[in-house]
C-alpha positions in Angstrom: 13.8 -9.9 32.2 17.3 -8.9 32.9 18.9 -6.8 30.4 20.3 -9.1 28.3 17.0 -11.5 27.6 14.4 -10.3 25.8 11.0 -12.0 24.2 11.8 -13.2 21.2 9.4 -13.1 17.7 7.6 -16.7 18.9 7.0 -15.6 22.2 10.2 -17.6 23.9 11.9 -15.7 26.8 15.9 -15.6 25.0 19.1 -14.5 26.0 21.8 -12.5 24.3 24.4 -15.1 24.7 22.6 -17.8 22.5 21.1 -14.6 19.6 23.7 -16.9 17.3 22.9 -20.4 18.1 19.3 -22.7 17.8 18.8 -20.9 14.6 17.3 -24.4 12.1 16.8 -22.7 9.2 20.2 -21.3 9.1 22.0 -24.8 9.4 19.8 -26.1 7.3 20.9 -23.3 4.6 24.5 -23.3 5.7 24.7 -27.3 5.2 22.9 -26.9 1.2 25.2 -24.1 0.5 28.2 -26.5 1.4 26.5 -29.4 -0.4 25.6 -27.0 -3.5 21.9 -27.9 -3.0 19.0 -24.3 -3.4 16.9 -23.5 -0.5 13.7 -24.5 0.1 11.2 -21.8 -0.6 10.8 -19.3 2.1 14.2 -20.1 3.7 16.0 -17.0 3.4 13.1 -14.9 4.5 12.8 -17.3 7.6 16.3 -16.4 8.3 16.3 -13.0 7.7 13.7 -12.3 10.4 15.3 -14.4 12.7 18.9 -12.2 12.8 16.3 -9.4 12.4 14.7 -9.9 15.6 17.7 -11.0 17.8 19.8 -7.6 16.6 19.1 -6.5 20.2 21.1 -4.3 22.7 21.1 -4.8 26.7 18.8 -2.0 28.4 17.4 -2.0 31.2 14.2 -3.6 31.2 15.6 -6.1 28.7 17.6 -6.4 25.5 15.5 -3.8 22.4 15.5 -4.7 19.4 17.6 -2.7 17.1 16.0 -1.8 13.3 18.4 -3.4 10.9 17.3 -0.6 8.8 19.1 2.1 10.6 22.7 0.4 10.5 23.6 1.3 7.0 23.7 4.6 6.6 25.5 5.1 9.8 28.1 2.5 9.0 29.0 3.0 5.3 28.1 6.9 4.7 31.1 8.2 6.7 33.7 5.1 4.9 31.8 5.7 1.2 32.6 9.7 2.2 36.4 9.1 3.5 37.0 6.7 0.4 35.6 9.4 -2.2 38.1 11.8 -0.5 41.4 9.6 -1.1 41.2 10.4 -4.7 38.7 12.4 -7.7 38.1 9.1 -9.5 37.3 7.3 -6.3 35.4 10.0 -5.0 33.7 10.1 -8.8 32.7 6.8 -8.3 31.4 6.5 -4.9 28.9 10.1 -5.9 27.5 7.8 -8.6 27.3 5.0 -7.3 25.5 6.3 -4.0 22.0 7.6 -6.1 21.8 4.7 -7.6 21.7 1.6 -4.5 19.2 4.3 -3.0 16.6 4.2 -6.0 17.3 0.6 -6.2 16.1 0.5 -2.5 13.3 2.6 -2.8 12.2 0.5 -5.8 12.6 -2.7 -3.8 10.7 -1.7 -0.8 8.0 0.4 -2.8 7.6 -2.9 -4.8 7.4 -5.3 -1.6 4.8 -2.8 0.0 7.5 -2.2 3.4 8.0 0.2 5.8 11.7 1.1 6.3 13.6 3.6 8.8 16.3 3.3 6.1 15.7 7.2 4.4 14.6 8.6 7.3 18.1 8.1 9.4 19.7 8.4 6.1 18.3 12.0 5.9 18.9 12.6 9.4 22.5 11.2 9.6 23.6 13.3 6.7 22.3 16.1 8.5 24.2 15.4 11.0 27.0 14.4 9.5 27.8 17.3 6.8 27.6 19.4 10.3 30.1 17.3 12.2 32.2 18.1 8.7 31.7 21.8 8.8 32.5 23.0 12.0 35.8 20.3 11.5 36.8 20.7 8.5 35.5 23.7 7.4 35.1 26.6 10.2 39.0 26.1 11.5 40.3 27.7 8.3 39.3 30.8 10.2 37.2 32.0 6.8 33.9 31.6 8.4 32.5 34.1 10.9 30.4 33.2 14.1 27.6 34.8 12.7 27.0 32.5 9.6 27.6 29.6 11.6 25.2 30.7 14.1 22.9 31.2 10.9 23.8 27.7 9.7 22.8 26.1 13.2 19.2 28.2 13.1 18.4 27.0 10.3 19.5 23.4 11.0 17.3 23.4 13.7 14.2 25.6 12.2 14.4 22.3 9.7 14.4 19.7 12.3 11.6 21.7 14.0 9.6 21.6 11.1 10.2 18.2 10.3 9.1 16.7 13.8 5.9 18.9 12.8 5.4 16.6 9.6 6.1 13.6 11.4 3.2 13.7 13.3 -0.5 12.8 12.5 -0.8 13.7 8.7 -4.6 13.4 8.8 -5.6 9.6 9.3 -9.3 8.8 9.0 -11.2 7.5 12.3 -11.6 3.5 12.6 -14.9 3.1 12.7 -16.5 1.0 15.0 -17.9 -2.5 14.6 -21.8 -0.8 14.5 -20.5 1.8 11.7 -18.5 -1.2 10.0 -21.8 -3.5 9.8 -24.2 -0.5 8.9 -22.0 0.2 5.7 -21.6 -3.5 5.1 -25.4 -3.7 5.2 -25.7 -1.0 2.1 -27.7 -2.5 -0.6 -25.9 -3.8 -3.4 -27.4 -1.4 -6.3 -25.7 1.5 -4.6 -21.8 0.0 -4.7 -20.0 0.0 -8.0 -16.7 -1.4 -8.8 -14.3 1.2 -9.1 -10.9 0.8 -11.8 -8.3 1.2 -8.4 -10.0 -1.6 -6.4 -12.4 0.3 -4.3 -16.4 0.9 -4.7 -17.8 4.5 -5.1 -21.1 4.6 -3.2 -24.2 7.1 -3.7 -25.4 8.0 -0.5 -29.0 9.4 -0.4 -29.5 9.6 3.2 -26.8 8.7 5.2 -23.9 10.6 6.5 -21.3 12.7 4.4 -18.7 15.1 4.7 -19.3 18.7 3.6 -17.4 20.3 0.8 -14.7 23.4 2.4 -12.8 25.1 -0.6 -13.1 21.7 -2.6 -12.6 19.4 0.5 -14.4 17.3 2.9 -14.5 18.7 6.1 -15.9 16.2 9.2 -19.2 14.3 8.7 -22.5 16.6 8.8 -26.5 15.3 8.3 -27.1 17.0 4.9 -30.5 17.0 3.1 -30.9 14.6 -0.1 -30.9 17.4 -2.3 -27.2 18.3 -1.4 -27.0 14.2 -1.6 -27.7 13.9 -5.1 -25.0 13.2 -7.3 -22.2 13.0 -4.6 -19.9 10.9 -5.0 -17.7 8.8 -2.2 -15.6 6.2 -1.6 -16.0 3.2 -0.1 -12.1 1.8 1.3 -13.2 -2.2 1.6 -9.7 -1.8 3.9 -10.2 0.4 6.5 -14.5 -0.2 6.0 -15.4 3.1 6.5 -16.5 5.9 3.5 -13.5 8.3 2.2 -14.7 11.9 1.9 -13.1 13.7 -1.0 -9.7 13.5 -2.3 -8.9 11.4 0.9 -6.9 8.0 0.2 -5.9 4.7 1.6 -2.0 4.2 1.7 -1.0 0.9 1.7 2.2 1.5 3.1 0.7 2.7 6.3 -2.9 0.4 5.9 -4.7 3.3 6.8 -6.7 6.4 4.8 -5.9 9.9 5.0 -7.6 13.0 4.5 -6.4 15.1 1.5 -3.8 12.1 1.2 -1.0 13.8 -1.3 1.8 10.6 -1.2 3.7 8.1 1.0 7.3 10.0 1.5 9.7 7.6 2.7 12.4 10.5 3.5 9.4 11.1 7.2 8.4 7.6 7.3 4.9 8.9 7.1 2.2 9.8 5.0 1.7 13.4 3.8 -2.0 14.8 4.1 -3.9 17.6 5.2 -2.7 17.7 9.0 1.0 17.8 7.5 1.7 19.1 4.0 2.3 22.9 5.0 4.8 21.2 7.7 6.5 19.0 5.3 6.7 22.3 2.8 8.3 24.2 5.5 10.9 21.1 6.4 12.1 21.3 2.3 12.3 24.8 1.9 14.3 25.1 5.0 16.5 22.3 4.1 16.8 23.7 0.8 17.8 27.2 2.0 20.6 26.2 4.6 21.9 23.0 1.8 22.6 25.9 -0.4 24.5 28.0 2.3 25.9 25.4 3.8 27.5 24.3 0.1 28.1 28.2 -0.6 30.3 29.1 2.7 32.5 25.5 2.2 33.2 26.0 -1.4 34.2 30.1 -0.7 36.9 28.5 2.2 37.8 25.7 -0.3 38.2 27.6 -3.7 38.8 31.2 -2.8 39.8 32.5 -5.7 36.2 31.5 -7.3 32.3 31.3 -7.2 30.6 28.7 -5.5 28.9 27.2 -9.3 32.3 27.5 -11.0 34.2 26.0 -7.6 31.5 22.9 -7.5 32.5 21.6 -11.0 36.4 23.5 -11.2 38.5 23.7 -7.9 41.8 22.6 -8.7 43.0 22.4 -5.0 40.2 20.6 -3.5 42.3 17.6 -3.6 45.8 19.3 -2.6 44.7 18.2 1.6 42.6 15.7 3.1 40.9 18.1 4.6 39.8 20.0 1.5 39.3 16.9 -0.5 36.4 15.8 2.2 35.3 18.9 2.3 34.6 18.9 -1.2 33.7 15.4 -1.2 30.3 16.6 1.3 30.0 19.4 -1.1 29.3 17.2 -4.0 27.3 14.9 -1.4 25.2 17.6 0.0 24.9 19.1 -4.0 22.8 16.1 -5.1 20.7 15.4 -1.9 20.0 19.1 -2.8 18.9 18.8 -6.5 17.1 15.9 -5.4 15.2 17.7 -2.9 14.9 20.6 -5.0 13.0 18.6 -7.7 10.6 16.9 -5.1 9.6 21.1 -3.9 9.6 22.2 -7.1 6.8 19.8 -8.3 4.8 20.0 -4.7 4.3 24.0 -5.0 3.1 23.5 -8.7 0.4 21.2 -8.0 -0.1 23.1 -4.4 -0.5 26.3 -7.2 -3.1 24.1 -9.1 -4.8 22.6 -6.2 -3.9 18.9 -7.1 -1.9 15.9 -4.8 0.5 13.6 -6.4 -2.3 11.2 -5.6 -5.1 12.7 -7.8 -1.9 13.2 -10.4 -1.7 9.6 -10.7 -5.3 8.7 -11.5 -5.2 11.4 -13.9 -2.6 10.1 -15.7 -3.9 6.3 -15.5 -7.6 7.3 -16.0 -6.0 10.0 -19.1 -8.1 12.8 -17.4 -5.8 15.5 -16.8 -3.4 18.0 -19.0 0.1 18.1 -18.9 1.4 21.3 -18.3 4.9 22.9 -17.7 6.4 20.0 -20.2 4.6 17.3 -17.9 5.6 19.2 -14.4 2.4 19.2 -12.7 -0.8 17.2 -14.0 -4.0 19.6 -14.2 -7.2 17.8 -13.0 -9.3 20.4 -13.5 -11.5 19.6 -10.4 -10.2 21.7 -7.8 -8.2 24.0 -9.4 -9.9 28.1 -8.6 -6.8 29.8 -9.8 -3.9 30.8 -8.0 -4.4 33.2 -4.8 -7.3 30.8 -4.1 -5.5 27.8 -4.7 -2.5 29.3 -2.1 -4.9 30.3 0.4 -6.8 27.0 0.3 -3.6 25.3 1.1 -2.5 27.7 4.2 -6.3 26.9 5.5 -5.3 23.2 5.6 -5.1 22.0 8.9 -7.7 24.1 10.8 -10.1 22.4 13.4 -12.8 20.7 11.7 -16.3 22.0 13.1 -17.2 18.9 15.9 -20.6 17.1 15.9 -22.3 14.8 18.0 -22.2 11.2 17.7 -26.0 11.3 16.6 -24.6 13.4 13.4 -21.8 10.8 12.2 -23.7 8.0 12.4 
């Protein structure tokens, strides 16, 4: 391939030059649009991954594809950010407007069961972004020394750190092979029961299980029938292979994961027990260097006052351009940061009563938990040892499980 042709989505060997033409599905809807006629079912999907898969850019072993989800935010967050600067109504309705397509989004992916980069290089463009702003806008004004900027960058980066950390491998179970998969498919029938969420809880006597560390499965140990009895595992009829305790299947990524706590579209990836004190670290830094970041802007913007009385009264944020984006991010960066701030909040409550959002869920559909903190955190009741032990539980996350031979997991 040269770097302009690429293998295109039926197998076809296409070149840029024609990504716009031989598309049937689009004439076909261009021509009932004109003739007021409705599509056929399935059209508009049809067309959709079409464009979707000839958004490609020339490289050097052929055109890549380019993720339609990571256009937006780099288009329209800079022009939604210079607009909201023109004028405090404008700027009052672009900051409300801007939560409320991004639920919407979530909804409608969370709903369809996608994947999207969309929140991820919305995060990270932000990020970027509010920094470009800053040392623009804001450090110029001569009101900011080297050494909080120097602070601003470390912790910018300490984030980022942390967050490639969470990115990575938050604990997905093993595939097992095809003679694991036909052993637990040969189970006898009396053993599997139907289970409310889909799945089938199965009561092994003699086959292999994961011992209980601190409340949770560790690896996959021969254990005597005594420690058998009245164990209780599940059986994913997904990934065919049996879940050790408090471990999930996400059906965003179509895999299960040990200690799985929730899907978080802001990584792209599932949070579990390889991840959770990474994807801690990656808020709590963010949330330290937001609020610094939003403290050191609004001292150089409104002088004359604190930073929570200059967020909502700074009557010469909107004398100069400059200030009036500067403010704009401000507000911008303000309610990423409460929305952050909420999402921490409630994952060190349930990590100080040893439960995942997961286990919160079922709780609240099976009505087998207390609400506590005015419906905050969701107390199971299972795993919960009380506080110190809870916190060192969750910093033991992580460690090497023990190995064992191949003889031992089967």
């Amino acid at each position: 391939l040269c770097c302009c042709e690429y293998v295109d989505r039926r197998g076809e060997r296409n070149h840029l030059a024609a990504c716009c033409c031989d598309c049937e599905d689009l004439d076909e809807g261009c021509e009932r649009w004109l003739t007021c006629k409705s599509l056929p079912p399935g059209a508009l999907e049809r067309i959709v991954d079409t464009v979707a898969d000839r958004v490609r850019v020339p490289w050097f072993a052929g055109a890549v594809k380019v993720n339609l989800s990571l256009v937006p935010p780099l288009v329209l967050l800079p022009v939604l950010l210079h607009v909201a600067a023109l004028h405090f109504l404008l700027g009052l309705v672009v900051l409300t407007s801007l939560p409320v397509v991004v639920l919407w989004y979530y909804y409608l992916t969370h709903r369809r069961k996608e994947r999207t980069l969309f929140f991820l290089s919305l995060g990270l463009f932000s990020l970027g972004y509010m920094y470009y702003v800053f040392l623009q806008e804001v450090v110029p004004r001569g009101h900011v020394g080297y050494s909080q900027v120097v602070a601003l960058t470390c912790g910018l980066i300490l984030m980022l750190a942390a967050l490639s950390q969470a990115k990575k491998d938050p604990g997905y179970l093993p595939v097992p092979t095809s003679g694991v998969k036909s052993l637990h498919q040969g189970l006898p029938s009396k053993s599997v029961r139907g289970s409310s969420n889909g799945l089938h809880s199965i009561n092994m006597s003699g086959a292999a299980s994961g011992r209980a560390v601190n409340g949770e499965a560790k690896g996959y140990s021969r254990m005597s029938a005594e420690e058998l009895e009245g164990v209780k595992k599940d059986w994913c009829a997904k990934c065919q292979l049996v879940r050790p305790a408090r471990a999930g299947h996400c059906r965003l990524c179509g895999r299960c994961v040990r200690r799985l706590d929730h899907h978080c579209v802001w990584i792209n990836s599932c949070v579990g027990e390889q991840n959770h004190q990474a994807f801690i670290l990656a808020l709590s830094f963010f949330m330290l260097t937001s609020v610094y970041g939003i403290t050191l802007t609004l001292h150089t913007v409104c002088r004359d006052r604190t930073p929570f009385v200059a967020l909502f009264y700074c009557p010469g944020a909107y004398s100069d351009y400059s200030s009036a984006l500067s403010f704009t991010c401000v507000w911008y960066c303000a309610i990423v940061t409460a929305g952050m701030g909420y999402i921490l909040l409630i994952q060190l409550l349930n990590i100080s009563y040893n439960v995942t959002e997961r286990e919160a869920r079922l709780a609240l559909r099976d009505n087998t938990g207390r609400r506590l903190l005015g419906g905050l955190v969701i107390d199971t009741g299972q795993y919960n040892r009380g506080f110190l032990c809870n916190w060192g539980h969750f910093l033991s996350l992580g460690s090497s499980p023990l190995q064992h031979s191949a003889e031992d997991i089967v």
